[in-house]
Every structure is written in C-alpha cells, then in structure tokens.
N, C-alpha and C positions, 0 to 999 in steps of 0.2 A: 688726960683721959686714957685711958688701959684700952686696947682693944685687943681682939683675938681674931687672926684671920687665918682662913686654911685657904692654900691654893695649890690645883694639881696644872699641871704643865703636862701639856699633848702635844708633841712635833707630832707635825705631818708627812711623815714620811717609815719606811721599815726601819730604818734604824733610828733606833729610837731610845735607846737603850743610855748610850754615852751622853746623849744632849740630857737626860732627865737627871743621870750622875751628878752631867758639873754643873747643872741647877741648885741642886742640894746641897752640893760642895760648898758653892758658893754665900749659899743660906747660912750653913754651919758652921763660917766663918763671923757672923755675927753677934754678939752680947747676948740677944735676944734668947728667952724660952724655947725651944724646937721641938715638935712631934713628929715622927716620922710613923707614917700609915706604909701601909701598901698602899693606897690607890691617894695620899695626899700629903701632903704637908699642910702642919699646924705652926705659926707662930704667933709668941704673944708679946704684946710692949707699949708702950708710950706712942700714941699715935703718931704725935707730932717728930718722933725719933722713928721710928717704924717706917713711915711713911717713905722717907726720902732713902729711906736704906731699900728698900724691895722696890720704886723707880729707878735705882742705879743698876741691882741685880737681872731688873727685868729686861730693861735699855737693854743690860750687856748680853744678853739671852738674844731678845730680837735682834740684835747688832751682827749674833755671831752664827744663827740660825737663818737657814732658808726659808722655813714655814712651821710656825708652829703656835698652838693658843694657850692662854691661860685663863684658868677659872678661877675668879679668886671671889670670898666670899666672907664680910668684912660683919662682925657682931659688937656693939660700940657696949662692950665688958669685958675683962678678963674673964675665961670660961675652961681656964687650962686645970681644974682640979674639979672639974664637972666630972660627974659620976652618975651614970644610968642609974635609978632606982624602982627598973621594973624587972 
C-alpha cells in the first residue's frame, strides 16, 4: 500500500536551524519521492518500506536532539501528483 506522509519537525529551542537541515539531509538520503515545502516535508512510498526507514531517521533525530516535536501526517494513497484545481 502507497502512502504519502508529510512531516515538519519543530526543535524547541532558538537554534533551530541546523537540527531541521540534518533532518532533511537525512530524509534525502532515501529511495523514497521527497517534497520539500517551506514549512514541511513530503514523502511518498510503500508503507511497509517507508515505515521502518522514517522510525530509524526519527530515533536518530530524538537520540541527537535535546527537545524537539514532530508532526507527521500519514494519507493511506499516494497523493504526490495531487494538483489544486481551484
């Protein structure tokens, strides 16, 4: 099953800057489709592939981080050629 999930990453703290970098760094090191928003990240894949890849990225995020959340927001389709038509 395909899904599309976007998720932004908020450290809590003022810098903020370099932990959201090697977030996405780390992402763009993947197979997977990638969007890159201002305010998010998009990626799309095989859930059952998808899945254990973004718990390893994320692990290593909170592992190397003092405080910080993630939104993630999971749509059970691929939706990476989704186009507004208003």
């Amino acid at each position: 099953m395909n899904v599309s999930i976007e998720l932004t990453l908020t450290p809590l703290k003022n810098a903020y800057k370099n932990e959201i970098k090697d977030f996405i760094i780390e992402l763009r090191k993947s197979d997977f489709k990638l969007i890159e928003t201002p305010l998010s990240t998009q990626i799309y894949g095989d859930f059952d592939m998808l899945m254990p890849f973004l718990n390893s990225v994320i692990k290593k995020h909170f592992m190397d981080s003092s405080a910080s959340m993630i939104h993630m927001k999971i749509v059970n389709s691929d939706r990476q050629d989704y186009v507004a038509d208003f």
